[in-house]
C-alpha positions, 0 to 999 in steps of 0.5 A: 498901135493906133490912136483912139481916134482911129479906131472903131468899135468891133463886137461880138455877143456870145455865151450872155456876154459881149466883148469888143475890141478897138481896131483901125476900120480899114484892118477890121474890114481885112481881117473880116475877109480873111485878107489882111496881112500883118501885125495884129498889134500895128492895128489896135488901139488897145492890147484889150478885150472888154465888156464895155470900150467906152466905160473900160469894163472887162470880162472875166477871164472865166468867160474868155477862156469858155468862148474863145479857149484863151484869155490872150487879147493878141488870140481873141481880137481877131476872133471877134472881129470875125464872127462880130459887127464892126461900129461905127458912130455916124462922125466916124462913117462920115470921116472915113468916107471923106478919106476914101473919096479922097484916095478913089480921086488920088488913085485914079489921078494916078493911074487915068488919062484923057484919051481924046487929049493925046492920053493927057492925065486927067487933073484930080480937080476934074475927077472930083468935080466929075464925081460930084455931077455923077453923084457916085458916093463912096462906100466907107466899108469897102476898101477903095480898090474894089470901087475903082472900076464902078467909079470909071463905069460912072465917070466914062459919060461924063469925061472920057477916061480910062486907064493906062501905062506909059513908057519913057526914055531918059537919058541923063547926061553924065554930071547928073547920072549918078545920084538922078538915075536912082531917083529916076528907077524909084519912080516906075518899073525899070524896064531897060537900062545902058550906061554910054560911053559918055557916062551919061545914062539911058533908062526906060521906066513903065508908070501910071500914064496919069503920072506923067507931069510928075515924072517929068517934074523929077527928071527935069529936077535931078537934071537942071532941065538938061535931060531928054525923054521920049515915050515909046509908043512900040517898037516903031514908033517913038515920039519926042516930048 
């Protein structure tokens, strides 16, 4: 379950009653759309229907059982969620659009580069700065990823960015091998991996170009500074970083 805090109020008005339901916004707008998948209780903050949330007041089950031919919370909650309205207070509007912004910055971060500067990844402090001069504001009620591509469409005229994948060789030498590849083949798509005769290890990972820093933060970290990586452009042409 999630905290009341979290949640907001859904609410359906149906046969002269009104029945709502606490759920977290980011499910209720899921279950709305037919896309979310998961445990219905992992979403709620309370195994309740009411009549009213904020004083506790209940329906009668004569009434569950008419509109919804049931009197389950775990069977009528998603159902109000569908044919209902989701309400939120304005505190709460303004605290989930900060949060999504957040996670618009974080998510192209992740995943955008600067193709002016050799596909150098873009830092979040300059996408949000950038954001601000476009003046693009985040729709709490929409999930983030479908905000994405309109949030590039507005940033492209102010930074040139735009997203990419990047492949990289590590070779690990042999004292650090073991326990450093695991970390190593977490981190992307492991496309190609040798072990050498030397026990050293070589592993080509494909991630989010944004992600570079961060990768070669961990290789340098699970190799005490000792491992070498190249980006492989193709198959002809590779470069040293």
């Amino acid at each position: 379950m999630i905290s009341l805090d979290e949640a907001v109020t859904a609410r359906l008005e149906s046969h002269g009653e009104r029945y709502e339901v606490l759920v977290d916004p980011d499910a209720a707008l899921a279950i709305k759309r037919g896309e979310f998948e998961g445990d219905i209780e992992d979403v709620i903050a309370a195994e309740d229907v009411f009549e009213d949330a904020s004083s506790g007041d209940r329906p009668p089950e004569n009434a569950l059982k008419e509109v919804f031919e049931s009197t389950d919370p775990l069977e009528i909650i998603p159902e109000v969620i569908k044919q209902g309205e989701i309400q939120i207070t304005a505190e709460q509007r303004r605290e989930m659009q900060e949060q999504k912004h957040k996670q618009l910055i974080n998510r192209i971060a992740r995943n955008a580069v600067n193709p002016q500067m050799d596909n150098a990844p873009h830092p979040p402090e300059r996408i949000e700065s950038a954001l601000e001069e476009t003046k693009f504001r985040v729709d709490p009620m929409e999930p983030v990823e479908n905000q994405v591509d309109e949030a590039l469409e507005a940033l492209r005229p102010v930074i040139p960015i735009r997203f990419e994948t990047i492949t990289v060789a590590s070779q690990l030498p042999a004292e650090y091998a073991g326990s450093g590849q695991a970390k190593i083949r977490e981190f992307g798509d492991l496309k190609e991996e040798e072990w050498q005769a030397d026990g050293s290890w070589i592993g080509v990972v494909e991630f989010p170009a944004g992600l570079q820093n961060d990768f070669y933060d961990l290789v340098n970290e699970v190799s005490s500074g000792e491992a070498e990586t190249r980006i492989i452009a193709d198959e002809d042409d590779i470069k040293t970083r």
